[in-house]
Backbone as ProteinMPNN parsed JSONL, in Angstrom:
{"seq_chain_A": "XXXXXXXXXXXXXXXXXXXXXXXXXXXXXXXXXXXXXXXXXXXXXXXXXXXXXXXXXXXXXXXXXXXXXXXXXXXXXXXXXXXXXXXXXX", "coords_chain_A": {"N_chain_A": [[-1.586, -14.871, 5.494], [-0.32, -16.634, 2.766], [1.354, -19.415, 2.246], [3.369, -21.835, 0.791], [4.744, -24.786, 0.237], [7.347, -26.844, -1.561], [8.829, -29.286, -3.538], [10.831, -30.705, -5.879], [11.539, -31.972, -8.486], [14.037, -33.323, -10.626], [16.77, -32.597, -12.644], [18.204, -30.847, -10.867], [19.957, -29.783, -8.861], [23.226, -28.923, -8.911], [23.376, -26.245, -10.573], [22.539, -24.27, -10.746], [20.362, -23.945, -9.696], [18.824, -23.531, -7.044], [19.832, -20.744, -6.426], [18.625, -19.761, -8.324], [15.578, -19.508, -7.379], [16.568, -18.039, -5.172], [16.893, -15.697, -6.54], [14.305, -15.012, -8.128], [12.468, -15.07, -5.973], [13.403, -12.968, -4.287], [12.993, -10.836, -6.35], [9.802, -11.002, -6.552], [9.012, -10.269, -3.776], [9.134, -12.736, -2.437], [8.915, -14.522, 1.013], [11.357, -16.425, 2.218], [12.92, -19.899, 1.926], [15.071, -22.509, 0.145], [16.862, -25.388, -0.362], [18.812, -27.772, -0.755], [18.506, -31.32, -1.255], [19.276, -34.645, -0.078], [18.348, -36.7, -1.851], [18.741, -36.058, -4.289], [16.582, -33.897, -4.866], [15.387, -30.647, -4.667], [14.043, -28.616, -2.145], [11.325, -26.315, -1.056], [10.181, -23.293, 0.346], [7.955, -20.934, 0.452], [6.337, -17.688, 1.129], [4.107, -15.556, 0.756], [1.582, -13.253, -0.603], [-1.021, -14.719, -2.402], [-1.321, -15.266, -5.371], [1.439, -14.269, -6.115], [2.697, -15.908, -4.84], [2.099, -18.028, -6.892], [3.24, -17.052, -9.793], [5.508, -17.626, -8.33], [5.802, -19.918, -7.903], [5.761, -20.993, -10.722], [8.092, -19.538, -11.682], [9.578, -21.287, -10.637], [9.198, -23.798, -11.753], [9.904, -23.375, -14.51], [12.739, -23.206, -14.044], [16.407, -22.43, -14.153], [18.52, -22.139, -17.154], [20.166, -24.528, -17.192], [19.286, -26.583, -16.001], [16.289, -29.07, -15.746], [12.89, -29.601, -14.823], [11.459, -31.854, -14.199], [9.192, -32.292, -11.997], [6.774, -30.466, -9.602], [6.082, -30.898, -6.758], [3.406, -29.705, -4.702], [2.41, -28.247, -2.092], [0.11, -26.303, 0.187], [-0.752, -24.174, 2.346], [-1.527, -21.921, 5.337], [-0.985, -19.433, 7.424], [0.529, -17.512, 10.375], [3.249, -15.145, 9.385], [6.121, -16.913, 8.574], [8.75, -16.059, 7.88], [11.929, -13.782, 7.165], [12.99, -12.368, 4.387], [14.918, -14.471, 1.936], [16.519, -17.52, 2.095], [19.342, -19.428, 1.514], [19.444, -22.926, 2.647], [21.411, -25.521, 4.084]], "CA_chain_A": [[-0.357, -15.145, 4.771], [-0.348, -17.405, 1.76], [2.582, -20.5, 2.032], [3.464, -23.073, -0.316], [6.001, -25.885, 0.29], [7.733, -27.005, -2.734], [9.625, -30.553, -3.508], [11.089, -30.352, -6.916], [12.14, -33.05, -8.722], [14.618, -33.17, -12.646], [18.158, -32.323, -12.877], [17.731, -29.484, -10.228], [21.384, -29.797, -8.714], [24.773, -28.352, -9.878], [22.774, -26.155, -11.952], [22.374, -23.272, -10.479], [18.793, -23.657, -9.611], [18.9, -22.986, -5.736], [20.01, -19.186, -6.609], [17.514, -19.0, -9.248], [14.664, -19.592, -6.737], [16.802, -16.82, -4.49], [16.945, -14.439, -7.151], [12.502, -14.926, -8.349], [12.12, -14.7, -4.702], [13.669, -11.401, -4.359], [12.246, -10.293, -7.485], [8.533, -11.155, -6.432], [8.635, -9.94, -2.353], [8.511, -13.796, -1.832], [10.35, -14.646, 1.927], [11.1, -18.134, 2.678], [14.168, -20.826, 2.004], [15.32, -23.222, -0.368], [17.777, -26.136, -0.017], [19.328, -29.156, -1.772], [18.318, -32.69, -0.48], [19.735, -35.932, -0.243], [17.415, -37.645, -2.745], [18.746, -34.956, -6.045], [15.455, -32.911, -5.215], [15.285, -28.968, -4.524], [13.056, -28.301, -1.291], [11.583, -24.426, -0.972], [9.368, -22.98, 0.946], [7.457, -19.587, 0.387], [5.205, -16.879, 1.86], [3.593, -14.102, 0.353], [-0.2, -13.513, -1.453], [-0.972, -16.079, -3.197], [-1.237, -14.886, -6.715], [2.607, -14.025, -5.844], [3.247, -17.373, -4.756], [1.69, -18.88, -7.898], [4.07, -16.843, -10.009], [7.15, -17.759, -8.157], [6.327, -21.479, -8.52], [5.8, -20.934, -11.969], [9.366, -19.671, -12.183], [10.669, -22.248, -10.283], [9.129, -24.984, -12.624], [10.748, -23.174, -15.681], [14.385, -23.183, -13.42], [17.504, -22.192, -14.661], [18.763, -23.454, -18.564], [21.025, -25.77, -17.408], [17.984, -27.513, -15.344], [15.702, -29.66, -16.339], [12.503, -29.786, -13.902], [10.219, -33.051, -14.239], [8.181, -32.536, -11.005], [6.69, -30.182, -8.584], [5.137, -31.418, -5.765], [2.834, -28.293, -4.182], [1.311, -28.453, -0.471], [-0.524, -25.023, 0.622], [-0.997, -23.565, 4.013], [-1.71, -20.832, 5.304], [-0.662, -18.879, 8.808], [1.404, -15.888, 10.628], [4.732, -15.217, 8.56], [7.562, -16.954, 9.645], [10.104, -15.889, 7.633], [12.255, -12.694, 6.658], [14.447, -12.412, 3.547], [15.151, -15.549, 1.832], [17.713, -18.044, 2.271], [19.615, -21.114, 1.274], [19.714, -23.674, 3.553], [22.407, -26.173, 3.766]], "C_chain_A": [[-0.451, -16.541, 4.184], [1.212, -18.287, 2.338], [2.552, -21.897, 1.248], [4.915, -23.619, -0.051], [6.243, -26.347, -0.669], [8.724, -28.615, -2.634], [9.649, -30.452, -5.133], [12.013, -31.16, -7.407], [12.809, -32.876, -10.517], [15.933, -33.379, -12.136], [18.43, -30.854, -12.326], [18.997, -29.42, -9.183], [22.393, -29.426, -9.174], [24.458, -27.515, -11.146], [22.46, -24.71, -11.904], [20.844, -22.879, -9.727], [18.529, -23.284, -8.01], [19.069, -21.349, -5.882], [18.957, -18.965, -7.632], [16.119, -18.678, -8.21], [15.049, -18.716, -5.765], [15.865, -15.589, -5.371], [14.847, -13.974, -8.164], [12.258, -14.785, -7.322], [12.007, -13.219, -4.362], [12.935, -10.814, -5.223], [10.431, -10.027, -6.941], [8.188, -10.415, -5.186], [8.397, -11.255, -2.228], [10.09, -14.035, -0.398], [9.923, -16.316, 1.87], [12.976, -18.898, 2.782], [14.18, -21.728, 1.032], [16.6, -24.264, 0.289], [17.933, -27.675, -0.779], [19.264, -30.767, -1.079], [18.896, -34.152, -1.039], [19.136, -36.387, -1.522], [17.796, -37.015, -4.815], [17.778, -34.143, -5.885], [15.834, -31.752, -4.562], [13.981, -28.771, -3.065], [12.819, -26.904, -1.68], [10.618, -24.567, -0.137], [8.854, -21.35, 0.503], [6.592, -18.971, 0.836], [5.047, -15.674, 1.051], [1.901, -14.066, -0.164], [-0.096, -14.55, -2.428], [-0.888, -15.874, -4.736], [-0.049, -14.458, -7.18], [3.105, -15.07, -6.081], [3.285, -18.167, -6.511], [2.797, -18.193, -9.095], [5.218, -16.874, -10.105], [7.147, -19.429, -8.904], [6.447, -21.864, -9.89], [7.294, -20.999, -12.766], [10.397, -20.681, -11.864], [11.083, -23.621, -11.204], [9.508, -24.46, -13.838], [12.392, -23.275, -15.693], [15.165, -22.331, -14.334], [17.636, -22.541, -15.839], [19.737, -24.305, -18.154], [19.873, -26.914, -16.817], [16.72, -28.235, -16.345], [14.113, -29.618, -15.215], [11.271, -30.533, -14.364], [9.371, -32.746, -13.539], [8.127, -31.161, -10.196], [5.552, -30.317, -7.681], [4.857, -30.283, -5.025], [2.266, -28.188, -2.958], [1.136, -26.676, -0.306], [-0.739, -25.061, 1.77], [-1.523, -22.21, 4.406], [-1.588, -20.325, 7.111], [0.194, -17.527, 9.373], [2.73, -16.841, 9.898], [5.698, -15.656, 9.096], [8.779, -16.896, 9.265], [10.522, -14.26, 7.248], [13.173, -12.919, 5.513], [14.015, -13.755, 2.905], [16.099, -16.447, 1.134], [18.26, -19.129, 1.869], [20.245, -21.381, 2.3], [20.514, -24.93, 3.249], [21.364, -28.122, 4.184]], "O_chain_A": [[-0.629, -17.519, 4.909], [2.101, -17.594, 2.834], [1.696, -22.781, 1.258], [5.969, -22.988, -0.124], [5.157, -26.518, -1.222], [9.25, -28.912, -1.561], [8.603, -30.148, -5.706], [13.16, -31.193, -6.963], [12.145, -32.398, -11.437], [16.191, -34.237, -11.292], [18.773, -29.898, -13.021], [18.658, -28.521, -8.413], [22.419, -29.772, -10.355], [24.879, -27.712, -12.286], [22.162, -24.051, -12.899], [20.419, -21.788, -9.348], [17.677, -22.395, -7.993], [18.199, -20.718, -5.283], [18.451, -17.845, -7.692], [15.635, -17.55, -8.307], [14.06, -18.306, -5.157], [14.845, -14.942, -5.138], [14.449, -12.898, -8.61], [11.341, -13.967, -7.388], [11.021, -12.498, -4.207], [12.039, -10.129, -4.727], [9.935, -8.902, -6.991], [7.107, -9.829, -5.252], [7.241, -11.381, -1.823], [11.311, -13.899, -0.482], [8.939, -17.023, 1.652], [13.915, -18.508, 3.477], [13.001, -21.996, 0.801], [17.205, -23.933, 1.309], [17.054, -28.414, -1.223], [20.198, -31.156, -0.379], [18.903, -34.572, -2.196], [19.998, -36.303, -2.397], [17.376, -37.346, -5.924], [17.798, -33.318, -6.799], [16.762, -31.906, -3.768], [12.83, -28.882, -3.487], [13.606, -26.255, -2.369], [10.151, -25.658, 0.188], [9.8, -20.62, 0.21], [5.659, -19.724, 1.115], [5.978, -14.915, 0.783], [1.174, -15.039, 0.034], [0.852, -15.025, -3.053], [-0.094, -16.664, -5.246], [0.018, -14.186, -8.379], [3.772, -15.389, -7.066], [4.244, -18.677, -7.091], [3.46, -19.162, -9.465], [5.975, -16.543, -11.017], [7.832, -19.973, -9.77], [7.084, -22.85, -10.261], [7.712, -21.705, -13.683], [11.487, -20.943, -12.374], [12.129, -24.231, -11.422], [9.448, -25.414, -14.612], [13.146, -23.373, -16.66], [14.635, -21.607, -15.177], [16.859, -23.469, -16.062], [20.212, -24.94, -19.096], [19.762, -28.03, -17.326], [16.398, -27.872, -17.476], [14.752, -29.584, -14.163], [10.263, -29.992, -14.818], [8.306, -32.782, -14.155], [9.208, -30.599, -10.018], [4.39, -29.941, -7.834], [5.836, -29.68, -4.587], [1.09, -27.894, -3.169], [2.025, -25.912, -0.682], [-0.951, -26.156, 2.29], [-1.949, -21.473, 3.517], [-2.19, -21.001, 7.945], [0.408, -16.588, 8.606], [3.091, -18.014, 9.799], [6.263, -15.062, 10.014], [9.75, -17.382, 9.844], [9.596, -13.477, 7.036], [14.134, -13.668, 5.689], [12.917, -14.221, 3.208], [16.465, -16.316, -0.034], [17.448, -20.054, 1.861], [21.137, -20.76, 2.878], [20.313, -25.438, 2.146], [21.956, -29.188, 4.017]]}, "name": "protein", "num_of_chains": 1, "seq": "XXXXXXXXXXXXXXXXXXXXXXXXXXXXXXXXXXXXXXXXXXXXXXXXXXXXXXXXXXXXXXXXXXXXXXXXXXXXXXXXXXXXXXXXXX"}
């Protein structure tokens, strides 16, 4: 199992972009979590094949149109699945 941690840096707040990264999630079979951080940035997390993955982040760095997305910072992993579904985290 493919995982990619995400840090996502623009105008990625009040924007809708947390549900967008639900709703490409769903779309793809990707499980994992997103969530909104102190700093203005977008965390995520994801699991699935990797050629999946690479797809989602793709959509993530196009976001929403009200978003803007300057940055994404990418770390890879790889291990047993540890998520089901996927969720926003507060």
């Amino acid at each position: 199992m493919h995982r990619a941690h995400l840090t996502v840096r623009g105008r990625v707040q009040g924007v809708g972009f947390r549900w967008h990264v639900v709703r490409e999630a769903g779309a793809l079979g990707v499980h994992g979590w997103v969530r909104n951080c102190p700093d203005g940035s977008v965390e995520a997390e994801g699991e699935g094949g990797r050629a999946t993955l690479e797809q989602w982040i793709e959509s993530v760095r196009r976001g929403p149109p009200a978003a803007h997305v300057t940055e994404v910072e990418t770390s890879w992993s790889e291990g047993s699945p540890r998520h089901r579904g996927f969720d926003v985290r507060d």
